[in-house]
C-alpha positions as CSV (number, residue, x, y, z in Angstrom):
1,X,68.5,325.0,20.1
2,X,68.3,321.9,17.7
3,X,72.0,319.9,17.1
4,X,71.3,318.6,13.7
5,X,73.4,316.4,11.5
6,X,75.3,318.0,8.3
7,X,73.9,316.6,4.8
8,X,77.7,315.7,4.1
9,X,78.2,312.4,5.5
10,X,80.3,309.6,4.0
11,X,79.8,305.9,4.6
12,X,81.4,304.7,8.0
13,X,82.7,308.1,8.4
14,X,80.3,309.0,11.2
15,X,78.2,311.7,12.0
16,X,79.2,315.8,12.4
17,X,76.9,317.6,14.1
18,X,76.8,321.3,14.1
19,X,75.1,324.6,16.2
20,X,75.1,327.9,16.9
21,X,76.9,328.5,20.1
22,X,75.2,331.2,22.3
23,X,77.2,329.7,25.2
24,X,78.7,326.3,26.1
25,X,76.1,325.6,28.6
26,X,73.5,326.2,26.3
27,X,74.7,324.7,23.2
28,X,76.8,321.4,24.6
29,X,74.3,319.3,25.8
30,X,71.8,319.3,23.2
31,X,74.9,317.8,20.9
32,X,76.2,315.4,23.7
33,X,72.4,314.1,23.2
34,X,71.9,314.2,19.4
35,X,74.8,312.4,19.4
36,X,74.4,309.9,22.3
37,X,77.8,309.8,23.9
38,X,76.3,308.6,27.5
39,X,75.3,305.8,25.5
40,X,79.0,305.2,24.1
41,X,80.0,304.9,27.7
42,X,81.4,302.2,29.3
43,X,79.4,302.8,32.8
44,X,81.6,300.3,34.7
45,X,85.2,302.3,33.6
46,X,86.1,306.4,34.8
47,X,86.1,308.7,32.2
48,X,89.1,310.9,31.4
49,X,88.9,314.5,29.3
50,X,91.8,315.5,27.5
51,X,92.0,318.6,26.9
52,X,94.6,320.6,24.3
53,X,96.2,323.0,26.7
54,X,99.9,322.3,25.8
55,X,100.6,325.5,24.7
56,X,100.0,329.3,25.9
57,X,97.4,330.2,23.1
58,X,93.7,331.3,22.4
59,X,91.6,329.3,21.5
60,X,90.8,327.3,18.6
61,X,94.4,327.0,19.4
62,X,93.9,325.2,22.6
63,X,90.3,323.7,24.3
64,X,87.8,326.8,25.7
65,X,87.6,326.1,29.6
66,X,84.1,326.7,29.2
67,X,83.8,323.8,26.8
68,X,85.1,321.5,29.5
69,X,83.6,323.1,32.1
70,X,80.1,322.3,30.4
71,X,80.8,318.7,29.7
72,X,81.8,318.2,32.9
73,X,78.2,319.6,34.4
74,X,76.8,317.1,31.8
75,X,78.5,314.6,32.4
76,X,78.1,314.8,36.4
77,X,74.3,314.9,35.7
78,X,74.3,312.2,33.3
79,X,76.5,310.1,35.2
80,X,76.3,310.2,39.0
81,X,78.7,309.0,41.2
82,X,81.1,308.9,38.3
């Protein structure tokens, strides 16, 4: 799997990157790499994930637990002892 940037991208509007998702563990870390987010970081302050669970619903409605569940595995191997 290959996360590549959309042709449609506006000045200072930043970048959208799209895949097929086969799974979250699959296709989540390939686009937390194309798109450098350990590198936006701040190594020296925790990290907090919020996700939209406010209401009873389905996703899109709300966040997939599996999406969070893979960028917590990434994020653990990424950044130890965070």
């Amino acid at each position: 799997m290959v996360a590549r940037p959309t042709t449609k991208q506006k000045k200072n509007k930043g970048t959208v990157y799209t895949a097929v998702i086969k799974s979250w563990q699959k296709t989540l870390p390939p686009l937390l790499k194309a798109a450098a987010l350990i590198d936006g970081i701040d190594k020296d302050l925790p990290v907090l994930i919020k996700p939209n669970l406010v209401e009873p619903m389905n996703p899109p409605i709300t966040t997939h637990v599996g999406l969070i569940e893979a960028l917590v595995d990434y994020l653990q191997r990424h950044l130890p002892g965070h």
